[in-house]
C-alpha positions in Angstrom: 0.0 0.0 0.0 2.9 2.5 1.0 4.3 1.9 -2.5 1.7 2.5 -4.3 1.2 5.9 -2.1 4.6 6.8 -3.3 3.8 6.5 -6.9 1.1 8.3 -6.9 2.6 11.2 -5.1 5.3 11.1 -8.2 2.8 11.1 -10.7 1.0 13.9 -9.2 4.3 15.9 -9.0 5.4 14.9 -12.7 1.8 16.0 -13.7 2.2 19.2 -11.4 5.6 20.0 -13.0 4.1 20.0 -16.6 1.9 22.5 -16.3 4.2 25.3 -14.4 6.7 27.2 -15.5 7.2 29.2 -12.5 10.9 28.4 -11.6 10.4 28.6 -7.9 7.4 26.1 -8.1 9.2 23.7 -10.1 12.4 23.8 -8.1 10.1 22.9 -4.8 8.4 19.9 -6.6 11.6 18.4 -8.3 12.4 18.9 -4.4 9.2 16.8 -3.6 9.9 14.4 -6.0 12.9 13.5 -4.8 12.6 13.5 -1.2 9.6 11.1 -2.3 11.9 8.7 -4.4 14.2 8.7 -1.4 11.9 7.6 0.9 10.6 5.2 -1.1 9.8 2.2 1.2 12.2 -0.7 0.1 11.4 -4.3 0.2 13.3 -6.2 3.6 16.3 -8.0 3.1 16.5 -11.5 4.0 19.5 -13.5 4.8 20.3 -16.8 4.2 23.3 -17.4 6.3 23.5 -20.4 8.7 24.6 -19.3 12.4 28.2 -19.8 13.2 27.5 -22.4 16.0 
């Protein structure tokens, strides 16, 4: 669910960016977007390693 939160807040940013040229505005969401990219949520790791014991 929290990906697909993050996607949509890109999209909605891309779409945002495409209709302003106002430099200021567009600096703030390429801002957005990337802070959104960043935080991304990213899948667990899982290791495979047998104990040492």
């Amino acid at each position: 669910m929290e990906n697909f939160i993050h996607q949509e807040n890109i999209e909605l940013y891309r779409r945002l960016l495409a209709e302003t040229t106002d430099e200021g505005k567009r600096d703030s969401l390429l801002n957005l977007m990337r802070a959104e990219a960043a935080n991304r949520a990213s899948p667990p790791i899982k290791c495979k390693t047998k104990p040492l014991n």
